[in-house]
C-alpha positions in Angstrom: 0.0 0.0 0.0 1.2 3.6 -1.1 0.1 6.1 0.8 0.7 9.9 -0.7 -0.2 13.2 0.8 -2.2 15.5 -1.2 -2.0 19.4 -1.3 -4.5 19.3 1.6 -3.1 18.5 5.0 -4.4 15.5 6.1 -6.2 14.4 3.0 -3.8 10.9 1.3 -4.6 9.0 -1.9 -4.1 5.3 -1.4 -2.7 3.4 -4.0 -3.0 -0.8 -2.9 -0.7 -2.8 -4.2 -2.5 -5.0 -6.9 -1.6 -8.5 -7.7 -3.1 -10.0 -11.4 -3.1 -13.0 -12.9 -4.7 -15.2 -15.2 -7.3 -15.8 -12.7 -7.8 -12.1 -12.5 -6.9 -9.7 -9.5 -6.3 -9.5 -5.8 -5.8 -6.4 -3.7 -5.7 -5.5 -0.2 -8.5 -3.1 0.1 -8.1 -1.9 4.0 -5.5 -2.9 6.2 -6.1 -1.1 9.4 -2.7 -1.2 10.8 -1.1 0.3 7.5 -3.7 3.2 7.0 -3.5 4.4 10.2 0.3 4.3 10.5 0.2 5.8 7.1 -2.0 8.7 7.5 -0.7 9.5 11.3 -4.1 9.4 12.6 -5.9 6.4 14.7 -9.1 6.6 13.8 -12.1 3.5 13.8 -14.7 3.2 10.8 -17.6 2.6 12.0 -20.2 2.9 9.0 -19.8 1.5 5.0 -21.9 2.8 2.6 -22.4 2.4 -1.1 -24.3 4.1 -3.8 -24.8 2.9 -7.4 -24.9 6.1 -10.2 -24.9 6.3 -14.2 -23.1 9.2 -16.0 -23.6 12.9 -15.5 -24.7 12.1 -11.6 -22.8 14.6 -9.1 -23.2 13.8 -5.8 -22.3 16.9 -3.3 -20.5 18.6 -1.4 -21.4 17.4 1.1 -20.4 17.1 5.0 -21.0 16.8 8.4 -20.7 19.7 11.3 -19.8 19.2 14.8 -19.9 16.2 17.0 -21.1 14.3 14.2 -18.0 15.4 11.4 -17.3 12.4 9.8 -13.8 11.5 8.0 -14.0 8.8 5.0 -12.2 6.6 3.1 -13.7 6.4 -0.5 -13.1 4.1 -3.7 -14.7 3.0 -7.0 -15.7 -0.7 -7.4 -16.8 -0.3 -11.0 -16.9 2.4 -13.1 -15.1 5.7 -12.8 -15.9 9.0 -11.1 -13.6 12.8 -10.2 -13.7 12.7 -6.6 -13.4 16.0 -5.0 -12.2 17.1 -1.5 -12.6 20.5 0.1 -10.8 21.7 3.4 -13.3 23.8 5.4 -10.9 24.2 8.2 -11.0 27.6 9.0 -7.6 27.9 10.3 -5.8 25.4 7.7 -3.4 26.9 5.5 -5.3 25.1 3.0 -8.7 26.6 3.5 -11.3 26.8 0.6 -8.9 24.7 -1.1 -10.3 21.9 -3.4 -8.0 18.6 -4.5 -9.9 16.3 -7.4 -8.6 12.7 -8.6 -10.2 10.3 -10.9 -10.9 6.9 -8.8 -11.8 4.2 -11.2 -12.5 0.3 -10.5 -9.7 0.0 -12.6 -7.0 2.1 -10.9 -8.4 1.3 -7.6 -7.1 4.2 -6.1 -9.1 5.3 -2.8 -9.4 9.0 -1.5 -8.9 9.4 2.5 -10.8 12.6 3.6 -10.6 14.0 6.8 -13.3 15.1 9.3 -13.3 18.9 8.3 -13.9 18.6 5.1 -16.5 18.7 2.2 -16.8 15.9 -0.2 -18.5 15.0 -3.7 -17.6 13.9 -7.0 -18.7 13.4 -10.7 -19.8 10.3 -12.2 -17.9 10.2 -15.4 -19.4 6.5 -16.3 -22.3 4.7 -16.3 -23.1 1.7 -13.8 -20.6 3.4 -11.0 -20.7 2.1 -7.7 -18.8 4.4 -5.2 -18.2 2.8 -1.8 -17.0 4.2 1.2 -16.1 4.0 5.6 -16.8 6.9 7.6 -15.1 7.5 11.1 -18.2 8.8 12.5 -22.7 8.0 11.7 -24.9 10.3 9.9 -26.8 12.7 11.4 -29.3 14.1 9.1 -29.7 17.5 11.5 -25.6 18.2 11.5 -25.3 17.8 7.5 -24.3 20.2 5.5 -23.1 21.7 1.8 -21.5 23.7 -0.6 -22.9 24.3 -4.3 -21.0 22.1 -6.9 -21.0 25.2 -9.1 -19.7 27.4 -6.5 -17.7 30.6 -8.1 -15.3 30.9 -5.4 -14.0 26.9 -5.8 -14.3 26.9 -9.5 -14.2 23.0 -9.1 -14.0 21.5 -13.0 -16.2 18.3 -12.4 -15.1 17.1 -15.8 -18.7 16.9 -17.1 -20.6 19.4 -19.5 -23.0 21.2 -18.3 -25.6 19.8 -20.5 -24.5 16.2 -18.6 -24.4 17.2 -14.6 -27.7 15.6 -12.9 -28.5 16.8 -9.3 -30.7 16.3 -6.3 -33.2 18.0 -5.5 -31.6 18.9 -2.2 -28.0 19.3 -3.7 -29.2 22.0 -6.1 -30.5 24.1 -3.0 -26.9 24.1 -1.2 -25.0 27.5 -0.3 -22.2 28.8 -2.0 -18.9 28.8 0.6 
């Protein structure tokens, strides 16, 4: 497992080591002991959730305030989608700052985001399914959001506009 720090302080791609063969692939998707001596943080997941989109969906920004700030480890299993993470820590060096990868089931790269943070992303194929642990369990009355389109973050979601598909609820959120 490669672990590499992003422009954000505290927020690591993680690139598993893959093993193929003509039987197909193996990879060690979470080993506890490694991420957390990787990242420099001990923290315990506690919730794994999934969600299944086609092209054009963007889910977010999304996050979680107070007691209830959740950090998360995120990957593709199939499909491919920009996954973007925003620091919202007011005193970070790095606030308002936004870093975007592409996470693939093919590159099976995975995203750790910190608690602090805002967090959405672009689904660039069809018949995506995003999974991801979170350090902390949703509380619907402590979430929060930023507008994808926000001026100020200028986020490229690598979509047309003619493509991006929304909530209902995500096309109501702030700007920053």
């Amino acid at each position: 497992m490669n672990i590499v720090q992003t422009p954000l302080e505290g927020c690591f791609v993680i690139e598993p080591m893959l093993f193929e063969d003509n039987r197909g692939y193996f990879f060690e998707s979470f080993n506890e002991e490694k991420f957390k001596k990787g990242i420099g943080v001990d923290l315990n997941f506690v919730q794994d959730n999934e969600a299944f989109s086609n092209k054009g969906i963007v889910r977010g920004l999304h996050f979680q305030k107070g007691k209830f700030a959740q950090a998360k480890l995120v990957r593709v299993i199939t499909g491919k989608v920009l996954d973007v993470a925003v620091d919202l820590r007011k005193n970070s060096k790095t606030y308002g700052q936004h870093f975007s990868i592409v996470l693939s089931g093919e590159n099976k790269k995975q995203l750790f985001v910190p608690r602090g943070f805002a967090h959405g992303y672009s689904v660039l194929e069809n018949n995506t399914v995003f999974a991801y642990k979170c350090d902390n369990y949703y509380n619907k009355e402590s979430e929060g959001g930023i507008i994808y389109n926000d001026k100020t973050l200028n986020i490229d979601w690598n979509l047309l506009d003619t493509e991006i598909k929304l909530s209902d609820k995500d096309m109501q959120l702030p700007n920053l």
